[in-house]
N, C-alpha and C positions, 0 to 999 in steps of 0.2 A: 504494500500500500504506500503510497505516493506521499510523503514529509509534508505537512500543510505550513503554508509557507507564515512566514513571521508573524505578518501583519495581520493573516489570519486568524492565528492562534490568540493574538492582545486584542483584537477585536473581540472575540471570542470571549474570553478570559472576562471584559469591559462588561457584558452583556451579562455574563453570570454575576457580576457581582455587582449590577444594579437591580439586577434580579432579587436579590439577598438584600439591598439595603432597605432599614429599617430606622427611623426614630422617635424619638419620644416627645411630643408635646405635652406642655406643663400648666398650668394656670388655670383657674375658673373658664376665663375668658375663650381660650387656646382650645382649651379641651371641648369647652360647649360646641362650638363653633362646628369644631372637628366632627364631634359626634352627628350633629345634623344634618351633612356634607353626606350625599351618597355618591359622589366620586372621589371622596376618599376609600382607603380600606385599610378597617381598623383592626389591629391585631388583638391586642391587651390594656384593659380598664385597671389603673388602680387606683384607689380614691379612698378615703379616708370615710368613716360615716356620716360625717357634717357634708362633707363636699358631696357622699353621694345623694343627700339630701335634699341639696341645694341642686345636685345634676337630674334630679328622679326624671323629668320630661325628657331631655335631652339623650340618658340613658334607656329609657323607654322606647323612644323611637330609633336607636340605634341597634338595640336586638342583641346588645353586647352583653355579655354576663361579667358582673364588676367584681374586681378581687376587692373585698374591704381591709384597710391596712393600719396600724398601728401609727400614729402622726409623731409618734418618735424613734421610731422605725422603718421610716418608709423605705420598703424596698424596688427602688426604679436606679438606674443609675444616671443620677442625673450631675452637673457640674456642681460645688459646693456654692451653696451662696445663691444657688435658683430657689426664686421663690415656686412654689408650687402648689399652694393654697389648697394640697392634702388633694392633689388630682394630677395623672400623668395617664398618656394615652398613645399607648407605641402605635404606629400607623407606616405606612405606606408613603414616598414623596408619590406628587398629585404629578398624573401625566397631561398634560391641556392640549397635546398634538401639535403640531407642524405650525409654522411662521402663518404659511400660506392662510391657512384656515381660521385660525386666533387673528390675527390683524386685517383679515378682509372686512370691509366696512358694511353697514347696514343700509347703508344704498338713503338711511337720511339724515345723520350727523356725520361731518367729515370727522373719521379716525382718527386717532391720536395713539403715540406706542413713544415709552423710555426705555433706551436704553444705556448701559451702564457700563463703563470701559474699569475696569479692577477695582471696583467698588467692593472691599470684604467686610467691611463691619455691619453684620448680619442688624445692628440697632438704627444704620441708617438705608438698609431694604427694607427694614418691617416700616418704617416710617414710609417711604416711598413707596410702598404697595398700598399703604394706607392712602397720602393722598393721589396715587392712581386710581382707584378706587371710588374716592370722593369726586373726582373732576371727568370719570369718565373712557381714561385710558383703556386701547383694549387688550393692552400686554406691559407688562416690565420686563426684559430681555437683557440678561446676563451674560457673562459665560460661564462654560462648567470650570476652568480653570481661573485661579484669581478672583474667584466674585463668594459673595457670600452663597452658601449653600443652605436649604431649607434644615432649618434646625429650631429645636424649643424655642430659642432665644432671641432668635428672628421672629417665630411665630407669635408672642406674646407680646414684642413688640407691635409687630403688625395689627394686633386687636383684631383679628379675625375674618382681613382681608387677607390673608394668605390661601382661606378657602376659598376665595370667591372671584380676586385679582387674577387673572392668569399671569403667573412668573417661569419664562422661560430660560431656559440655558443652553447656551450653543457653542457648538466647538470654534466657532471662529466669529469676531463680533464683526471686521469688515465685510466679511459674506454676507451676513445678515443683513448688515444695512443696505447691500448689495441688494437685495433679495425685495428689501422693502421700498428701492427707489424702482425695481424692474414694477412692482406693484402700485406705482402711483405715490408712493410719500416722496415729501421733501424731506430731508436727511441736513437736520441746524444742529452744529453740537457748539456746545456752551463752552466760551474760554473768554477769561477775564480781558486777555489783551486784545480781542478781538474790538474791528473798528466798528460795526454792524449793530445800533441795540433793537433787542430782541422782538419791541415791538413794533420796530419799522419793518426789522426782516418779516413778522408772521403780517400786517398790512397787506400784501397784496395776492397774500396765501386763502383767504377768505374760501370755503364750501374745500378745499384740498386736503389729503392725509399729509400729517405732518408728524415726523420723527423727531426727538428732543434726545440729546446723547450729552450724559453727562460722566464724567473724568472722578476719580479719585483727588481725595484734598490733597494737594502737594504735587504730587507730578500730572496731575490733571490730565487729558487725552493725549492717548498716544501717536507717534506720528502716523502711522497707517489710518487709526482710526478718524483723524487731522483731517489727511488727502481726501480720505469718501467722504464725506459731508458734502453738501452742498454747497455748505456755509457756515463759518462759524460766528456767533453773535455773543451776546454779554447784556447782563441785565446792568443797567446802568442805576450809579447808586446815588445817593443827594451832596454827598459829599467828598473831597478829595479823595477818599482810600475806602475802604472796605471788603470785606470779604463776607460770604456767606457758608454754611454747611450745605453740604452736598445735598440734603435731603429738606434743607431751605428753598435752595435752588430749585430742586425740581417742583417743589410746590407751586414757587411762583411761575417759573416755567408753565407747568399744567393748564394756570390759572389761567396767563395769559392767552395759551396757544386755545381754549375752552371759550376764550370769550369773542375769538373771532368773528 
């Protein structure tokens, strides 16, 4: 039988052991959320009896049977120092499908999608899946490498847009945006020294999908990610200097490209 060659095999290899992955959302919030969500798939309930208490609907409509746990005890392996409000819910990461299908528009508000050039701190995605969410976005798109991955700590930040935002991850973020200009978006990534403010460039974007690409604090976007764009722009601030948090920006970003 014929040697399967490298690349085969770590592909391979890639696919079992997304197969296999598993984690643990924590929180009141985190867990509800989850438990209602029938594209998630939930493995193991552990909850404390106050929290199952407090979960009894949410538990009920999940069909899940709850370990009850000792609250000085609890046994989930979670990071020290997570709050967990005596509720953990190992699950499945949520599959959303393909670019193509997740950011095709509804034919009656023009699309909106963030994406996120080595953005890992999981506390400023769960905040930008939240306001994605609120404004309407129809994906936050990551990559699988450098970007924050779906985990408790994300999730709990996010308050329970992480079940319902579509957050994708992709092997390569200039493809993607590739992917979303062959699609009709314009592709504006956000850089402070850019000459462009943001709300001259989305002016003449009015009824168009429009891509919003924001950079890591400090090295901010990278060159590849640079060159694709369409355009890069900058929210312009009241006064000589200024800086925002990543997940500031994208707010006002949202807001803006939302009010079109």
């Amino acid at each position: 039988m014929a040697k399967k060659p490298k690349w085969v095999v770590e592909k391979e290899r890639s696919k079992r052991a997304a197969a296999a992955e598993t984690l643990w959302l924590f929180g009141l919030h985190a867990v509800r959320d989850a438990l209602v969500n029938p594209r998630r798939e939930k493995l193991r309930l552990v909850v404390t009896k106050n929290a199952a208490d407090k979960l009894a609907d949410a538990i009920e409509s999940a069909g899940l049977e709850p370990e009850i746990a000792d609250p000085r005890k609890f046994p989930v392996p979670l990071d020290p120092g997570s709050v967990h409000q005596g509720a953990a819910l190992e699950v499945k990461p949520l599959d959303w499908g393909p670019i193509d299908s997740v950011c095709m528009g509804d034919g009656e508000t023009a699309p909106m999608v963030v994406l996120l050039d080595r953005v890992t701190d999981p506390h400023n995605v769960g905040a930008i899946l939240r306001s994605a969410e609120v404004f309407g976005a129809r994906a936050v798109i990551g990559t699988k490498r450098h970007s924050a991955p779906e985990t408790g700590a994300l999730a709990k930040t996010a308050s329970g847009a992480l079940e319902r935002q579509p957050y994708l991850r992709v092997a390569n973020l200039a493809d993607a945006m590739q992917r979303l200009k062959d699609m009709g978006y314009t592709v504006l990534g956000l850089a402070g020294e850019a000459e462009m403010d943001l709300a001259d460039a989305l002016a003449p974007l009015s009824g168009r999908a429009v891509a919003l690409v924001l950079g890591a604090e400090g090295p901010g976007l990278r060159e590849k990610t640079r060159t694709t764009c369409d355009q890069l722009v900058r929210i312009s601030f009241a006064g000589g200097f200024g800086s925002l948090n990543v997940s500031n920006a994208a707010a006002i970003s949202l807001y803006a490209a939302g009010r079109r």
